[in-house]
TIMAR-255920 format. One line per 2 residues: for each residue x negated, z, y of N, C-alpha, C, O. Coordinates in pm, whole numbers. Layout:
REM TIMAR-255920
X,Z,Y,X,Z,Y,X,Z,Y,X,Z,Y; ...
This chain:
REM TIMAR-255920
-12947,13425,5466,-13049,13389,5559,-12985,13376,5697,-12895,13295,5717; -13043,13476,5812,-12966,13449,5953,-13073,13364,5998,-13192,13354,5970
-12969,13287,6102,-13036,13253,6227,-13116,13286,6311,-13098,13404,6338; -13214,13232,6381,-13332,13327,6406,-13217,13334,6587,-13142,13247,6631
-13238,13417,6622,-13155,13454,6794,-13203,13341,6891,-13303,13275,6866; -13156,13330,6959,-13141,13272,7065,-13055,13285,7202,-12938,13322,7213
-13159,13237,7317,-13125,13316,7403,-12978,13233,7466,-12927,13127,7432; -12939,13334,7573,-12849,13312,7666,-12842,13148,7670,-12780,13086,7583
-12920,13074,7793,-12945,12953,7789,-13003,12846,7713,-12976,12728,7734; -13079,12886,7627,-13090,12829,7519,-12933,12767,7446,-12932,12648,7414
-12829,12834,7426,-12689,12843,7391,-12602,12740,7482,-12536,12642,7445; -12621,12789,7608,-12511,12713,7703,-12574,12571,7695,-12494,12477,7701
-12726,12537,7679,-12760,12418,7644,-12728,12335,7555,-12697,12216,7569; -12737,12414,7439,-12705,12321,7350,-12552,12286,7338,-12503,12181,7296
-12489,12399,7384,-12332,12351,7397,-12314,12250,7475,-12236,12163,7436; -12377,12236,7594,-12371,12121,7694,-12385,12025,7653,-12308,11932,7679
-12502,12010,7563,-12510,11850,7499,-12435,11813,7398,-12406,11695,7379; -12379,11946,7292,-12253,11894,7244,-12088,11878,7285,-11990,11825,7233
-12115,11951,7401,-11992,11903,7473,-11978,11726,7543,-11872,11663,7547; -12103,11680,7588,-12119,11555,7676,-12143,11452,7514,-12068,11354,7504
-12233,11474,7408,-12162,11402,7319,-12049,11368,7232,-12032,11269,7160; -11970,11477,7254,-11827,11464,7195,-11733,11390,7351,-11625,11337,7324
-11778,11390,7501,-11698,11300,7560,-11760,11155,7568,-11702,11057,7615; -11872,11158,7519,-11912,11030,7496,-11832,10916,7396,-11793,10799,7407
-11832,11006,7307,-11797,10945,7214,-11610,10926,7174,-11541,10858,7099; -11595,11002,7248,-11436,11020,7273,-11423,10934,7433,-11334,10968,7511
-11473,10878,7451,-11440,10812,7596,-11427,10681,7603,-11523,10605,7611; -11229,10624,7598,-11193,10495,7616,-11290,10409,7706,-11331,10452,7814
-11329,10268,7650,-11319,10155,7779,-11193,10108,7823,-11080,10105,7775; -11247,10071,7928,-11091,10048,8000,-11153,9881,8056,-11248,9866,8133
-11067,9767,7991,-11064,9642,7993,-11061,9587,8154,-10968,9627,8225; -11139,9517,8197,-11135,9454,8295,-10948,9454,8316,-10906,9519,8412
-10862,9393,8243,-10765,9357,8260,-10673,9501,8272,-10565,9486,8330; -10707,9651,8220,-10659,9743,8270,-10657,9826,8441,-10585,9886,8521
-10845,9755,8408,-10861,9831,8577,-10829,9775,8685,-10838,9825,8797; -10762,9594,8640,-10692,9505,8771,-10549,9566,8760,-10480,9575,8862
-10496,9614,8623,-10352,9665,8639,-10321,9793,8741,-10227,9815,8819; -10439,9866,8706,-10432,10044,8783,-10476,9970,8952,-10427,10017,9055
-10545,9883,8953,-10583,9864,9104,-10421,9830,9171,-10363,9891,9260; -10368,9691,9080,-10260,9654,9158,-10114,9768,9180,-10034,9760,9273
-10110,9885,9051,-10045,9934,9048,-10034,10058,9167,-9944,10134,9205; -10193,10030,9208,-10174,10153,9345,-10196,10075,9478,-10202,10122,9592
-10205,9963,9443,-10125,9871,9644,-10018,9865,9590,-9955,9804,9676; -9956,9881,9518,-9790,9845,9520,-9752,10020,9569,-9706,10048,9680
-9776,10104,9481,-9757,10224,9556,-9799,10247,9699,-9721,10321,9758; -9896,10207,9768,-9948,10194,9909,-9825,10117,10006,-9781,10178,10104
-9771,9965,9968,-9707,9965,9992,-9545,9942,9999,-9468,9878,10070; -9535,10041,9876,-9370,10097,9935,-9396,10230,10007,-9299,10280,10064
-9535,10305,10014,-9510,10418,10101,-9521,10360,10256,-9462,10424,10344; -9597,10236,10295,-9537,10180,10394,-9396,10132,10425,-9345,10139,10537
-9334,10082,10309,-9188,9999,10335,-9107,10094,10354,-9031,10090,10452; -9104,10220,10250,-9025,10289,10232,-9036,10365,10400,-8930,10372,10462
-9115,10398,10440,-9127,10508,10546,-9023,10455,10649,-8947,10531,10709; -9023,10322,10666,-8993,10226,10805,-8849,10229,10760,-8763,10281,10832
-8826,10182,10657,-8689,10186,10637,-8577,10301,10653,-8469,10295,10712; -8647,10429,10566,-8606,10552,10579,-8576,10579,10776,-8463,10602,10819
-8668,10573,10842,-8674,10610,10990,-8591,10529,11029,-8517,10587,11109; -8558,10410,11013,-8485,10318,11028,-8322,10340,11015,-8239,10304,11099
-8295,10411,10884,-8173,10448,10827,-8110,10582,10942,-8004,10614,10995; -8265,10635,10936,-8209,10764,11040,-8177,10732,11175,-8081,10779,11237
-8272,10640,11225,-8216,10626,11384,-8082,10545,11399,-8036,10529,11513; -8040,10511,11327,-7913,10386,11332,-7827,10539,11298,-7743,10556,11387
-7823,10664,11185,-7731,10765,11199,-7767,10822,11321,-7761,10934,11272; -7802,10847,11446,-7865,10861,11539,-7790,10835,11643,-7730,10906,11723
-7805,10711,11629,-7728,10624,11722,-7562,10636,11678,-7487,10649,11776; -7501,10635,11558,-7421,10613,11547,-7354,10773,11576,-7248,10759,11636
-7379,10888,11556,-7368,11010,11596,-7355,11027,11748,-7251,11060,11804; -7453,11004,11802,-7470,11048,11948,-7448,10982,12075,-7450,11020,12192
-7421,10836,11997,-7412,10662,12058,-7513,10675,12195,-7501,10708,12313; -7599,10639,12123,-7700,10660,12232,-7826,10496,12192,-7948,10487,12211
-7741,10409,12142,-7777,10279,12139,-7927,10227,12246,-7953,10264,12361; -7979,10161,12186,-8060,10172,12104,-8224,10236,12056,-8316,10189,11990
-8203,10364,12128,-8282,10473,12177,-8324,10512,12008,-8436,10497,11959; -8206,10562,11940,-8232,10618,11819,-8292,10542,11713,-8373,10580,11628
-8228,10396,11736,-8324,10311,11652,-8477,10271,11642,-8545,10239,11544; -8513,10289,11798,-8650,10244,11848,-8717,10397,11770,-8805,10387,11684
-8663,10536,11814,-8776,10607,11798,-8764,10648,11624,-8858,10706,11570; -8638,10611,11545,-8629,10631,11435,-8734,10538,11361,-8794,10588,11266
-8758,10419,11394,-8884,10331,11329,-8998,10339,11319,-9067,10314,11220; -9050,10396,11490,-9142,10460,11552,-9196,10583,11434,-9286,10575,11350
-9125,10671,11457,-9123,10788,11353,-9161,10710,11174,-9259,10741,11107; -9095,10647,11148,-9055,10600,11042,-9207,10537,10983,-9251,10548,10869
-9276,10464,11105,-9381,10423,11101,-9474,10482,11082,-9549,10455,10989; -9499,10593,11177,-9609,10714,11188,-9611,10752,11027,-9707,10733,10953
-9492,10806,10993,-9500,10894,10838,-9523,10794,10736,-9538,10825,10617; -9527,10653,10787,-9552,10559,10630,-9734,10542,10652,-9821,10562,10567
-9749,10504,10782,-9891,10526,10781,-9991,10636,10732,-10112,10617,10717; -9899,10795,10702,-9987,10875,10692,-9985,10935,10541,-10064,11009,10483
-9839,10860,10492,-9825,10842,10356,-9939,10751,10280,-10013,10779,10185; -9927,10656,10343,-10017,10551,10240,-10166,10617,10278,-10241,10611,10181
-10231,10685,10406,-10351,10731,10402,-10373,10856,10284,-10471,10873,10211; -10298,10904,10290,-10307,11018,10171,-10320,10969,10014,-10391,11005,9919
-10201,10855,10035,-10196,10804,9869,-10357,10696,9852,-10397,10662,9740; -10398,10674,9925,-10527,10603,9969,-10641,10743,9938,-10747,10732,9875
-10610,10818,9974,-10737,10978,9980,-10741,10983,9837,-10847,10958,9780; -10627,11016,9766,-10557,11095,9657,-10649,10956,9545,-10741,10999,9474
-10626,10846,9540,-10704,10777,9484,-10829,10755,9497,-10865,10730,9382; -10918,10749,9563,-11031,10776,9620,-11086,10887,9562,-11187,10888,9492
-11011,10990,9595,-11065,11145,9519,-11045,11131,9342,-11118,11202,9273; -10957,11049,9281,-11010,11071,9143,-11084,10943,9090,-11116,10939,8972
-11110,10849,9169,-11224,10752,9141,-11381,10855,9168,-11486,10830,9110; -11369,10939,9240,-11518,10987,9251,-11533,11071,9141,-11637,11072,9074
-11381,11184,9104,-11404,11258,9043,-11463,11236,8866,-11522,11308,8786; -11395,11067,8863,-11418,11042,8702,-11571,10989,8681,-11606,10936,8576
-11654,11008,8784,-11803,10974,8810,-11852,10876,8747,-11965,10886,8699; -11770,10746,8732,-11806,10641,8716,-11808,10544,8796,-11729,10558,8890
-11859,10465,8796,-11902,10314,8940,-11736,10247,8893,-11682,10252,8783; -11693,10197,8998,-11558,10110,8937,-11624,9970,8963,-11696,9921,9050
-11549,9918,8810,-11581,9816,8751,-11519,9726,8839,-11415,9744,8902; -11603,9618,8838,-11524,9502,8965,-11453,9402,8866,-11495,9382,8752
-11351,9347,8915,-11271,9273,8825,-11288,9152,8864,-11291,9133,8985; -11306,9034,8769,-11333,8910,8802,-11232,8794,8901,-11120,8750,8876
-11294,8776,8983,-11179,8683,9042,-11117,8608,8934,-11145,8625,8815; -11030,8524,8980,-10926,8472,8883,-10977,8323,8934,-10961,8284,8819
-11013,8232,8986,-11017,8106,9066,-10955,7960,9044,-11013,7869,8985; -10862,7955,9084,-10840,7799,9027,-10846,7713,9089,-10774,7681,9183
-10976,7640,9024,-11018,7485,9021,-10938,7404,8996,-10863,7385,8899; -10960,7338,9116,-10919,7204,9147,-11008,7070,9128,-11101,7037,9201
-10956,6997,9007,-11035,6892,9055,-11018,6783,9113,-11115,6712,9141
């Protein structure tokens, strides 16, 4: 006994809905206490791409200075510099997260304050 035919879209449909119920059903929750870990784990990445930048520019203008002895010229614009690229680091690592919070098309879950009462 065959199947009676079916069309083109008829097909991609029904695959669609068995594709979105197999990620349904295959799709972790992720614990309040995971999505405060991934939050804190990307300001800590935010900022060492600030710390790191300043320091790095930092390291360079002091070889700068110490090369060309041109005190304390190389230090000022090595920080300067150092600064610019940590600021545009952490904006990117800021984009780059942003872009896969939209992409996983879910609302992000707000995590409960923590509060401690005093009495």
């Amino acid at each position: 006994m065959s199947l009676p035919p079916e069309s083109r879209e008829e097909a991609i449909k029904r695959l669609t809905e068995s594709a979105s119920s197999l990620e349904a059903r295959t799709a972790r929750e992720i614990s309040h206490e995971a999505a405060g870990q991934a939050a804190a784990s990307q300001a800590w990445r935010i900022i060492a791409d600030l710390l790191g930048g300043v320091f790095v520019g930092l390291a360079l203008g002091a070889g700068v200075d110490w090369y060309f002895q041109t005190n304390p010229w190389g230090l000022i614009g090595g920080v300067l510099l150092g600064f610019a690229v940590s600021i545009w680091m952490a904006w990117r690592t800021a984009q780059r997260v942003m872009a896969m919070a939209k992409a996983s098309g879910e609302e992000p879950k707000s995590v409960p304050f923590d509060e401690d009462e005093e009495d």
